[in-house]
C-alpha positions as CSV (number, residue, x, y, z in Angstrom):
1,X,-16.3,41.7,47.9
2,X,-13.6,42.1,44.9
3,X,-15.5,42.8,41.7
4,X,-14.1,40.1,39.6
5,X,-12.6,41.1,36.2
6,X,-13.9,39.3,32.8
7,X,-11.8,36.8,31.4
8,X,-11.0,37.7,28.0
9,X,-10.3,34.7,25.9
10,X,-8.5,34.8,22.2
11,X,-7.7,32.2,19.7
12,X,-5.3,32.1,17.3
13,X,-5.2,29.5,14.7
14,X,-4.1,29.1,11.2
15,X,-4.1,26.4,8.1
16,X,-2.7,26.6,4.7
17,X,-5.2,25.1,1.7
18,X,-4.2,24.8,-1.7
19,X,-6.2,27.0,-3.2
20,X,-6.1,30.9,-4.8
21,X,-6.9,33.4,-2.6
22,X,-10.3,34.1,-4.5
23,X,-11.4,30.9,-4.7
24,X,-11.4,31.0,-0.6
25,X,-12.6,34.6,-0.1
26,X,-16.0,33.4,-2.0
27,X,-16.3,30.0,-0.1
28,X,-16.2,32.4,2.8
29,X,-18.5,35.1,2.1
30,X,-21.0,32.5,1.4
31,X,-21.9,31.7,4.8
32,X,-25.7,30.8,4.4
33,X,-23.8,27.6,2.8
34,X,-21.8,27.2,5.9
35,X,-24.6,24.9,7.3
36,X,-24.0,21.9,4.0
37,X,-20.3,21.4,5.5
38,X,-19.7,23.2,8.5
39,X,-21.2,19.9,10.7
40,X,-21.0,22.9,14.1
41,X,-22.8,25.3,12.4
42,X,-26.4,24.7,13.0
43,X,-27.9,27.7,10.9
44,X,-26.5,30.7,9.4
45,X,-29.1,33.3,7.7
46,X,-28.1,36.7,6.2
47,X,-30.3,39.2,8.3
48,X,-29.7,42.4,6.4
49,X,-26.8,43.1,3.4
50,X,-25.0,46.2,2.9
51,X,-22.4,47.7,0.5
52,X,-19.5,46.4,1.8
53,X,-20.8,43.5,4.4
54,X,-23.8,42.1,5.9
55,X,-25.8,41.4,9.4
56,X,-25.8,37.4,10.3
57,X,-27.7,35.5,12.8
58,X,-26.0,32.1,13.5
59,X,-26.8,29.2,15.7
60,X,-23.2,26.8,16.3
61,X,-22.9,23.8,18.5
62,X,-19.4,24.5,19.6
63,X,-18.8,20.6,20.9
64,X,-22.1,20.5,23.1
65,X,-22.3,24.0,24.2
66,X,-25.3,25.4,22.2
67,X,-24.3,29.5,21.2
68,X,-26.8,32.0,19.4
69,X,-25.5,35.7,18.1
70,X,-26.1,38.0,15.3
71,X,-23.1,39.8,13.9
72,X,-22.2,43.0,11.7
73,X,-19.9,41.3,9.3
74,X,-17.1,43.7,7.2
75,X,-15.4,42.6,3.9
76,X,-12.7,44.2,3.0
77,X,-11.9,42.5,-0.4
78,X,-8.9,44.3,-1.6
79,X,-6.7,42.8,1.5
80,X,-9.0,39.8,1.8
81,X,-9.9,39.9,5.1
82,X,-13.6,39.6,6.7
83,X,-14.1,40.8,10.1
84,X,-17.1,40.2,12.5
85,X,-17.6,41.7,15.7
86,X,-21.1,40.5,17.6
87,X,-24.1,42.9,18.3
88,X,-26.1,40.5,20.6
89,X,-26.5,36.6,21.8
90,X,-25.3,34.5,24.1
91,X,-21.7,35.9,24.7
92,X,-21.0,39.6,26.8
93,X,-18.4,39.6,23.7
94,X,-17.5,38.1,20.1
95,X,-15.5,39.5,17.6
96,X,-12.6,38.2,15.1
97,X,-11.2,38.4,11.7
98,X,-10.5,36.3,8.9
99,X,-7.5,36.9,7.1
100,X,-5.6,35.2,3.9
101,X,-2.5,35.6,3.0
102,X,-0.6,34.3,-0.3
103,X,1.7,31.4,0.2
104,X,3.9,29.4,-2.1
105,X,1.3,26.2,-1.5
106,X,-2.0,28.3,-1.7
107,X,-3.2,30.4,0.8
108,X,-2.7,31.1,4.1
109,X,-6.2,31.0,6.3
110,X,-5.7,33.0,9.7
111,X,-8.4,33.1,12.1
112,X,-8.2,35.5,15.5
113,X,-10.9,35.2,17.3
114,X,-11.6,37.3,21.4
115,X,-14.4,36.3,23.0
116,X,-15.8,37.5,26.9
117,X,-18.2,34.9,27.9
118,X,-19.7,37.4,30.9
119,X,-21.1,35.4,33.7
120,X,-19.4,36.4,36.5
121,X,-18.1,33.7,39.0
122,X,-18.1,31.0,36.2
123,X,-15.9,32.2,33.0
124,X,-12.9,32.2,35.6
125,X,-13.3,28.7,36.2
126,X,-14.1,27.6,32.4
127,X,-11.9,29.7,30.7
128,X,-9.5,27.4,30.3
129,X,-12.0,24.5,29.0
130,X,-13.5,27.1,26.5
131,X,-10.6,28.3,24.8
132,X,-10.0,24.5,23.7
133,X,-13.4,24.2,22.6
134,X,-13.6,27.4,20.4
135,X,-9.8,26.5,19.3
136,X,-11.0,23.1,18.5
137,X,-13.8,24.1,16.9
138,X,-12.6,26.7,14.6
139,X,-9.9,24.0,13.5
140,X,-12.9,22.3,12.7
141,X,-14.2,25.3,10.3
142,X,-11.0,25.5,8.9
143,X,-10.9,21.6,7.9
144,X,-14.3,21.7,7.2
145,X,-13.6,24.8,4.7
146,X,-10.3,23.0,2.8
147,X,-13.0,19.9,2.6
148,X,-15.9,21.8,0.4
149,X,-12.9,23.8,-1.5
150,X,-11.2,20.1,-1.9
151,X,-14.8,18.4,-3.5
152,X,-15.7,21.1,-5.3
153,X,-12.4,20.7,-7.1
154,X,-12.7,16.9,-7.4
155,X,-16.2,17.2,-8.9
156,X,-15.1,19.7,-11.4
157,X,-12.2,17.0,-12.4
158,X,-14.4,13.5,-12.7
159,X,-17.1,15.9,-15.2
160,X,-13.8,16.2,-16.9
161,X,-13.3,20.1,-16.0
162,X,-9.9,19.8,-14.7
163,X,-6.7,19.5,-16.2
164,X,-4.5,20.1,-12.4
165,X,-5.6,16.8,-11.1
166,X,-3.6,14.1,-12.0
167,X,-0.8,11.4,-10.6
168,X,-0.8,8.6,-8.2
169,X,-0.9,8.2,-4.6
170,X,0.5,5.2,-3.0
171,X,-0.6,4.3,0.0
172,X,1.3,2.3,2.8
173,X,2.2,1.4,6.5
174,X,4.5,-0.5,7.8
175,X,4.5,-4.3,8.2
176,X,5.0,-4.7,11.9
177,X,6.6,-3.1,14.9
178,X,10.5,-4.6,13.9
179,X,9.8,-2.4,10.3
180,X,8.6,1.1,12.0
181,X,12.3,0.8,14.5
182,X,14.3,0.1,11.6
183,X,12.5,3.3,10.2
184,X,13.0,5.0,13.7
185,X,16.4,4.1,13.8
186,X,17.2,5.7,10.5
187,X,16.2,9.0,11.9
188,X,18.4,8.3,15.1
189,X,20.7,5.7,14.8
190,X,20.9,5.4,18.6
191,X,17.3,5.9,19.4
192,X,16.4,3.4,22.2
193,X,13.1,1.1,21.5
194,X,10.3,1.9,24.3
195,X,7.8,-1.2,25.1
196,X,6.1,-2.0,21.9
197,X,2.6,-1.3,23.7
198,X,3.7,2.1,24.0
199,X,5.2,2.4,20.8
200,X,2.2,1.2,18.8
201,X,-0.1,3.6,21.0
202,X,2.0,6.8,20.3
203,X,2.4,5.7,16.7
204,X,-1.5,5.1,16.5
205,X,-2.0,9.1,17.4
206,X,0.3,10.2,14.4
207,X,-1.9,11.3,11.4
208,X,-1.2,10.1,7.8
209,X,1.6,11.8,6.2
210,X,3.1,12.1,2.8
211,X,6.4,10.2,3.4
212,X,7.4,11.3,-0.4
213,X,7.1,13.2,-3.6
214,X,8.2,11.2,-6.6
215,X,8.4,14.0,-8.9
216,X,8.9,12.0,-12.3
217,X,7.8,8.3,-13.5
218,X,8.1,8.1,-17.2
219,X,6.3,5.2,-19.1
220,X,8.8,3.1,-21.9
221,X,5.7,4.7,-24.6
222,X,7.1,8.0,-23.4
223,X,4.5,9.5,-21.4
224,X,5.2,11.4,-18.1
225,X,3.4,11.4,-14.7
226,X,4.2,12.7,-10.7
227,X,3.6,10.7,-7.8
228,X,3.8,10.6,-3.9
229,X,4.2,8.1,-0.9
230,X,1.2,8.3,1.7
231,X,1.9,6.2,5.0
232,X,-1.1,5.2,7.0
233,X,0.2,5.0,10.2
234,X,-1.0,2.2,11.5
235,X,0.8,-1.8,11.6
236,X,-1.2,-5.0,10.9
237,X,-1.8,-5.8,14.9
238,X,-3.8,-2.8,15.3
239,X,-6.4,-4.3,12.4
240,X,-7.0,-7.4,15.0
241,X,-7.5,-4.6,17.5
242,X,-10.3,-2.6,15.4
243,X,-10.9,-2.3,11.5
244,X,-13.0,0.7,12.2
245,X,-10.2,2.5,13.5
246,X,-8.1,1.5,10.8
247,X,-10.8,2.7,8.1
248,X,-10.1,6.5,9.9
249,X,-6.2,6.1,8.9
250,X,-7.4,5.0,5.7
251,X,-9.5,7.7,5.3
252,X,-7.6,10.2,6.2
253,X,-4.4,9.2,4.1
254,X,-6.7,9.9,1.3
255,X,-7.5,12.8,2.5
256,X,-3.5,13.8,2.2
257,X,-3.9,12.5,-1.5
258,X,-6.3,14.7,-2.0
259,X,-4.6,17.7,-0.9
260,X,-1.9,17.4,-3.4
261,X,-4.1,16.9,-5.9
262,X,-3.6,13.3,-6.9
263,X,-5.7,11.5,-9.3
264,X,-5.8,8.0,-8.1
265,X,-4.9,6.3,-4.7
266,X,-4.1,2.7,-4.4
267,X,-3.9,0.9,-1.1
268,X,-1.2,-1.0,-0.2
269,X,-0.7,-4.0,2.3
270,X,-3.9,-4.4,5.0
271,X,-4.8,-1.3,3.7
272,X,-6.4,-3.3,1.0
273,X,-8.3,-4.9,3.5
274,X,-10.2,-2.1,4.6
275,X,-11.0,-1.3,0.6
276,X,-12.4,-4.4,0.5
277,X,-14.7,-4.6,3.6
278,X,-15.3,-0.8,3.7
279,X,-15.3,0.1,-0.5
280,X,-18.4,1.9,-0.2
281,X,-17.9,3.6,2.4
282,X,-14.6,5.0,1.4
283,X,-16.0,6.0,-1.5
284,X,-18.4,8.1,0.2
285,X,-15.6,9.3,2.4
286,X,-13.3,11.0,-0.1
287,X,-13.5,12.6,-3.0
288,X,-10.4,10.3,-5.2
289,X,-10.9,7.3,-7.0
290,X,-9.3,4.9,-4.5
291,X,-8.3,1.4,-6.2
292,X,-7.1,-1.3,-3.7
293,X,-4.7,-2.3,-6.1
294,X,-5.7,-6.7,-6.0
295,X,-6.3,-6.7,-9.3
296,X,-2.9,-6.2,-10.9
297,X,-1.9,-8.4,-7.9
298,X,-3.5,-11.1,-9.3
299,X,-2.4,-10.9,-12.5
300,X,1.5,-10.7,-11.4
301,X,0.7,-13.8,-9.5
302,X,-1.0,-15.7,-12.3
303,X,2.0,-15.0,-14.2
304,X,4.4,-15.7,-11.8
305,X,2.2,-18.8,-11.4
306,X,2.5,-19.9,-14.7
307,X,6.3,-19.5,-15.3
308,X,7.0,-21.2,-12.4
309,X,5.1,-23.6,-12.9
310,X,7.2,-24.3,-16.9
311,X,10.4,-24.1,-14.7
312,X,9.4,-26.8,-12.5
313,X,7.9,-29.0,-15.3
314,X,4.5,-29.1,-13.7
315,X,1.7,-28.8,-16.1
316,X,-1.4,-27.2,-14.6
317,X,-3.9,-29.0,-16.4
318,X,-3.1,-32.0,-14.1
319,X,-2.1,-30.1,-11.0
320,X,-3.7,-29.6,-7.4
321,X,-4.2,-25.9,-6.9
322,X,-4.2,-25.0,-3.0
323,X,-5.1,-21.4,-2.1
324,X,-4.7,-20.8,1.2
325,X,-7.0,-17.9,2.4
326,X,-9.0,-18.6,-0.7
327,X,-12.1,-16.6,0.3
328,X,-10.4,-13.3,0.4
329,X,-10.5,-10.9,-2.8
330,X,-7.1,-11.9,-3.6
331,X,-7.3,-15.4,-3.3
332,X,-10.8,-15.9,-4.3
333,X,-9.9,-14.1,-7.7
334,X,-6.9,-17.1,-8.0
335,X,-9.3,-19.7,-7.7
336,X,-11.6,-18.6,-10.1
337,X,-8.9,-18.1,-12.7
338,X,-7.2,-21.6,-12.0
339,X,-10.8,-23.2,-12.1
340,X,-10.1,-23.1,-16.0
341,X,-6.3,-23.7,-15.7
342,X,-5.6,-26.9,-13.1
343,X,-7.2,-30.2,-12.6
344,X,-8.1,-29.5,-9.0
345,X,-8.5,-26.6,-6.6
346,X,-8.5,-26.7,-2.9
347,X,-9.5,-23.6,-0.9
348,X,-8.5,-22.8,2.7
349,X,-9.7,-20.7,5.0
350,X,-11.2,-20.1,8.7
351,X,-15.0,-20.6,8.5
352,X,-17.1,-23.2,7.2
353,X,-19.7,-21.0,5.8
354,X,-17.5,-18.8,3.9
355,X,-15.5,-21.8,2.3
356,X,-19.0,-23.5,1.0
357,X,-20.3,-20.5,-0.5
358,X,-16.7,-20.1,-2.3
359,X,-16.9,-23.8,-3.3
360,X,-20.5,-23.6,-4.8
361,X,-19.7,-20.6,-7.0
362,X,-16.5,-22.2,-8.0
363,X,-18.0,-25.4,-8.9
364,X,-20.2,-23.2,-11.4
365,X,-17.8,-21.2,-13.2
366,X,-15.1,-23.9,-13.6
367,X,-14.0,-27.3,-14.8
368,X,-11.9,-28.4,-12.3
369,X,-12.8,-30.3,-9.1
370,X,-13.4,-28.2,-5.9
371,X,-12.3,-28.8,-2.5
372,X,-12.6,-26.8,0.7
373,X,-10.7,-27.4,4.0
374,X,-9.9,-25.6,7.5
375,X,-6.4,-27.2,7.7
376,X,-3.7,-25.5,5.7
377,X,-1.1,-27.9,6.2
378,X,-3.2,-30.9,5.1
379,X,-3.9,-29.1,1.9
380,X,-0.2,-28.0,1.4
381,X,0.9,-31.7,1.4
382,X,-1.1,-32.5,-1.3
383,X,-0.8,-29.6,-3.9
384,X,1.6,-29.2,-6.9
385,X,0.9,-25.1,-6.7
386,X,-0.1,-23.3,-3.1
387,X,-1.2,-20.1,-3.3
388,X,-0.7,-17.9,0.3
389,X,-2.9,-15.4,-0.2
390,X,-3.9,-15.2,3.7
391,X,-3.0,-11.9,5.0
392,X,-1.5,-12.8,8.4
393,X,1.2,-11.6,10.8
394,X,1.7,-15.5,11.8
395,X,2.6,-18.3,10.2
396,X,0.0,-19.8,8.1
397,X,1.3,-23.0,7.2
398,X,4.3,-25.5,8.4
399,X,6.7,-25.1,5.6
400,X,8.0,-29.2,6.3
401,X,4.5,-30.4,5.3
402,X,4.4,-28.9,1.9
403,X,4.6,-31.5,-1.0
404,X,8.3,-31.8,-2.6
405,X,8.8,-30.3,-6.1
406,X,5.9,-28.0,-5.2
407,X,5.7,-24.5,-6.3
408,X,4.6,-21.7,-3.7
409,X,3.1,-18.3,-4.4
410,X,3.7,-16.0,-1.4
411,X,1.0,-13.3,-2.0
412,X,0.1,-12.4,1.2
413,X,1.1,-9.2,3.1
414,X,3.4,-9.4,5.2
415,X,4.9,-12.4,3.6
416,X,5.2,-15.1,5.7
417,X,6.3,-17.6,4.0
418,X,9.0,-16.0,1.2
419,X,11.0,-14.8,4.3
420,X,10.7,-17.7,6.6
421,X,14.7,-19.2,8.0
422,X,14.4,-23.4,6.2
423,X,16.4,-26.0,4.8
424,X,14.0,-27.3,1.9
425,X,16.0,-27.3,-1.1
426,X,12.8,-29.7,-2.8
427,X,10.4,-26.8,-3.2
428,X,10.0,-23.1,-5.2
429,X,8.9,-20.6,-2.9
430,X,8.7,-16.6,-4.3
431,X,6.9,-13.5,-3.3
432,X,4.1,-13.6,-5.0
433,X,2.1,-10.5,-7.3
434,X,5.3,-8.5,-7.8
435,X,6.2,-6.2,-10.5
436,X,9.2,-5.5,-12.6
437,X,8.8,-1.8,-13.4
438,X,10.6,0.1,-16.2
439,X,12.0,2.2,-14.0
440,X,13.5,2.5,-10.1
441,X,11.4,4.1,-8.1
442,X,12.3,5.2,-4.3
443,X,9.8,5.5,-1.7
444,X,12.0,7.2,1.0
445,X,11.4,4.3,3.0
446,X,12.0,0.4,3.0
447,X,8.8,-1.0,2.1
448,X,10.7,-4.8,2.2
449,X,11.4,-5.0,-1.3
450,X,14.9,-6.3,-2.6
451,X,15.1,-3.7,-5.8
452,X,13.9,0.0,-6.4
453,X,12.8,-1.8,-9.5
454,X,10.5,-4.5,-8.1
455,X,7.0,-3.1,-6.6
456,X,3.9,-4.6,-5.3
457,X,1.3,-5.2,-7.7
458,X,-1.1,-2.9,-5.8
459,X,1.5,-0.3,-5.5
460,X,1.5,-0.5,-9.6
461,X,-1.8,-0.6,-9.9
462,X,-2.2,2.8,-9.4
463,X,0.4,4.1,-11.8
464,X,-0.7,1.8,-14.4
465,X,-4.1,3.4,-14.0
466,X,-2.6,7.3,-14.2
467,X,-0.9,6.6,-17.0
468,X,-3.8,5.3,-19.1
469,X,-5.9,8.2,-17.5
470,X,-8.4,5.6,-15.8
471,X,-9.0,7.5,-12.3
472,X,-12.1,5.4,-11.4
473,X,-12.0,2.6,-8.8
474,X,-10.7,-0.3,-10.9
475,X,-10.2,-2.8,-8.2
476,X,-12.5,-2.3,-5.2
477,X,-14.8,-4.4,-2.5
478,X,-14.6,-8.2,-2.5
479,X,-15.5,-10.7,-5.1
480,X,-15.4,-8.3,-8.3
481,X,-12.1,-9.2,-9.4
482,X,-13.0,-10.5,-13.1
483,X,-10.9,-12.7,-15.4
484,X,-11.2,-9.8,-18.2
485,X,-10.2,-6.6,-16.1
486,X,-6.8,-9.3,-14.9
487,X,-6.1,-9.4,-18.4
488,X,-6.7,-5.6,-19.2
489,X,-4.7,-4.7,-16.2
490,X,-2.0,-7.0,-17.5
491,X,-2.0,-5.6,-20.9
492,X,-1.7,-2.3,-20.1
493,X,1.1,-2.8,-17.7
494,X,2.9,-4.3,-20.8
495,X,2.1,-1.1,-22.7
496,X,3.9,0.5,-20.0
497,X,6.8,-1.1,-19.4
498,X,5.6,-3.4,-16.1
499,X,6.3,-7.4,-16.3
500,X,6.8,-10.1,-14.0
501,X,9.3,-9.5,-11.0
502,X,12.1,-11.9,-11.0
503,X,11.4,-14.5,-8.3
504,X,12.9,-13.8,-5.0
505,X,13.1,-16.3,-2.2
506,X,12.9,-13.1,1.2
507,X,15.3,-10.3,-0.7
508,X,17.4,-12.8,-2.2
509,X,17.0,-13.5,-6.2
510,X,16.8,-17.2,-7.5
511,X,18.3,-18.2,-10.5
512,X,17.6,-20.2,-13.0
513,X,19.9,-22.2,-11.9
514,X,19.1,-22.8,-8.2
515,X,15.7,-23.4,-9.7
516,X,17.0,-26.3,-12.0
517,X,18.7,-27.7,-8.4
518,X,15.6,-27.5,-7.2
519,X,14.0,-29.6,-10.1
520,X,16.4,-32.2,-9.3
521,X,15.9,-32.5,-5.7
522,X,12.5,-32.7,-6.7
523,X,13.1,-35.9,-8.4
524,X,14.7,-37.7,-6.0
525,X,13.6,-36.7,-2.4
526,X,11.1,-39.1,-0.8
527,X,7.2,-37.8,-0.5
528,X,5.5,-35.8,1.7
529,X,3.1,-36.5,3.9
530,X,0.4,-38.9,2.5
531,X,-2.4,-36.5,4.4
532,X,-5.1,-35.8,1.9
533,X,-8.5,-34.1,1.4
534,X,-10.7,-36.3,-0.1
């Protein structure tokens, strides 16, 4: 019989982390830490040191394979590069190097790594399925290694240590399947659209990216700051499909935050939504204040409420508030601040429970009278002011049934009712919680606003936040939206340079004057619908 040969197995992998040479060369010579972050190492225990290395014993689960060795480990510090080469354990052979190299982003981690497994008969057959492990695996190190460099910074910078750390991270995704071809078709204007199950499943295995560096955003009061476009890359269907797996794209668009060093993150579009059902969580998750950005939302809508609201010659003392998708953090905050403001506030949304604990907490804090329904369209026949604060990728309400002369807050993302095809000339509709910023700012990609001027209000949040050097989680969770951090949040954009957006019906501005048609349609077309909530 043929004596069979060993199988000789070598992995090469590689992974650039912003960070000096040193500063990785000590993370690595460390290795009885290795065990804190390294979630395959199992142990790791200096057996014996010497002048210019050490002996090691380790114990790694490489996926579920189980491995035990001890090692003679070489530094050679001047051309930072560790070698290791095994002296017993599990494996007939185990040696490999660590090498770092200077690069014009940080430094340059290479690993090489030859290993001989040694059971005749088998390694032939597994050879293949083990190199993916241990090349797997080692990624794993690697990651694992940029992580504990990456929170060790981080930490340093909240105890105010660090200077480096500083500008915005905006985080976004597209809207819905039609928005990524556009995209798609930018980069190839012929490119032929697959099925959109396929589309969305080969999108849903691309990780985050930073789409964009803004390199300059400069305050009226003078002051500087940098900047840089994350996409998540998920669309609003996949949320229906699974938050939890939205909550990884989230996650790990921070984590593309955090390797550039940025000092704040908001989250834009159902991104928000995670923020607010997973806050703590995310928190625990990464080391950058993340802010989902509602707050200064709600204080663009307010304000776009209000102003509206003159033009139309409605006065909110003696109107009928309806905010549709009232029990969210965005729409929950609007009813709170209108329970001081109008004469009556309705609240939709889609269970029973939810709506009466939002009613009894509203009827506490506020003057105004407090109704709760499960039918949008009812509600939107009877309000002066409706608020669509429901993020949905249907429609949410039938635009016919809403009261004439009303005035109608898009807010929600996607909109869906700003950009809806109708004839009403009898009502306001805008886009809701934009921004007017004191300078354009492009994305590198069409995030469906009209102007490189106009931005979402959680997109602003953020930069608002950098530039008053407030890296803390300002707007986060559900329910802790307060009256006095709208107003601060408001303020400070005014310090800024950041007012209300002009009022766009879709991507089309409305003038003054189309509003003043509008007022007189208003005054002459017949009523709506006589369907009330009593």
């Amino acid at each position: 019989m043929e004596e069979l040969k060993p199988v000789e197995i070598e992995v090469n992998i590689s992974k650039i982390i912003r960070a000096k040479r040193w500063i990785v060369l000590r993370m690595l010579s460390k290795i009885q830490d290795f065990p804190k972050f390294m979630p395959n190492v199992v142990s790791c225990k200096i057996v014996e040191t010497k002048e210019e290395g050490a002996v090691t014993e380790w114990n790694v689960m490489f996926d579920e394979i189980p491995i035990h060795w001890i090692e003679e480990d070489t530094y050679d510090l001047a051309n930072f590069t560790l070698s290791f080469k095994a002296t017993e354990g599990d494996l007939e052979a185990f040696e490999g190097k660590w090498i770092l190299k200077q690069n014009p982003h940080g430094t340059e981690v290479q690993v090489w790594v030859r290993v001989v497994i040694g059971i005749p008969g088998i390694e032939q057959m597994v050879a293949t399925r083990i190199h993916s492990t241990l090349k797997r695996n080692f990624q794993k190190m690697l990651d694992s290694l940029e992580s504990r460099i990456i929170s060790a910074r981080y930490a340093s910078f909240k105890r105010g240590g660090r200077k480096d750390i500083l500008g915005f991270g905006i985080i976004g995704h597209p809207y819905n399947l039609g928005h990524l071809m556009r995209y798609l078709k930018l980069l190839k204007p012929d490119f032929h659209a697959p099925s959109r199950e396929f589309l969305s499943k080969v999108y849903e295995m691309v990780p985050s990216y930073k789409m964009y560096d803004i390199g300059e955003f400069k305050s009226i009061t003078g002051k500087r700051t940098r900047g840089c476009f994350i996409i998540s890359t998920f669309v609003p269907d996949m949320v229906l499909l699974g938050v939890d797996k939205v909550f990884q794209k989230v996650v790990e668009a921070c984590k593309v935050a955090e390797a550039n060093e940025i000092g704040i993150v908001s989250l834009g579009g159902f991104t928000s939504i995670v923020g607010e059902k997973f806050g703590k969580q995310i928190s625990e998750s990464v080391n950058v204040p993340v802010t989902t950005g509602n707050t200064f939302t709600v204080a663009m809508a307010v304000k776009g409420i209000e102003r509206s609201c003159e033009l139309m010659e409605i006065n909110l003392s003696d109107a009928t508030v309806a905010i549709i998708g009232g029990t969210g953090d965005i729409g929950s905050a609007c009813a709170r601040i209108f329970c001081d403001r109008a004469k009556k506030v309705i609240v939709t949304g889609r269970t029973p429970e939810n709506l009466k604990w939002i009613q009894l907490q509203l009827q506490r804090i506020g003057k105004a009278e407090v109704g709760i329904s499960l039918d949008n369209n009812q509600v939107a026949a009877e309000a002066d002011v409706v608020v669509a604060a429901a993020s949905s990728t249907n429609s949410i309400v039938d635009i016919n049934r809403i009261k004439s002369g009303a005035v109608v807050c898009d807010i929600g993302y996607p909109k869906n009712i700003s950009y809806l095809e109708h004839t009403r000339n009898d009502i306001l509709i805008f886009s809701g919680g934009l921004t007017e910023m004191p300078q354009e700012l492009n994305l590198g990609f069409d995030i469906g606003l009209p102007s490189q001027k106009t931005m979402y209000g959680c997109f602003a949040e953020a930069i608002i936040l950098d530039l008053e050097d407030r890296y803390e989680s300002f707007s986060f969770g559900k329910g802790n939206i307060t009256g006095e951090n709208v107003q601060a949040i408001y303020e400070w954009g005014l310090k800024h340079g950041f007012k209300l957006a002009p009022f766009y019906w879709g991507s089309r501005l409305t003038t003054e004057r189309e509003i003043r048609d509008i007022l007189k349609n208003k005054k002459v077309s017949r009523p709506a619908s006589s369907d009330v909530i009593s």
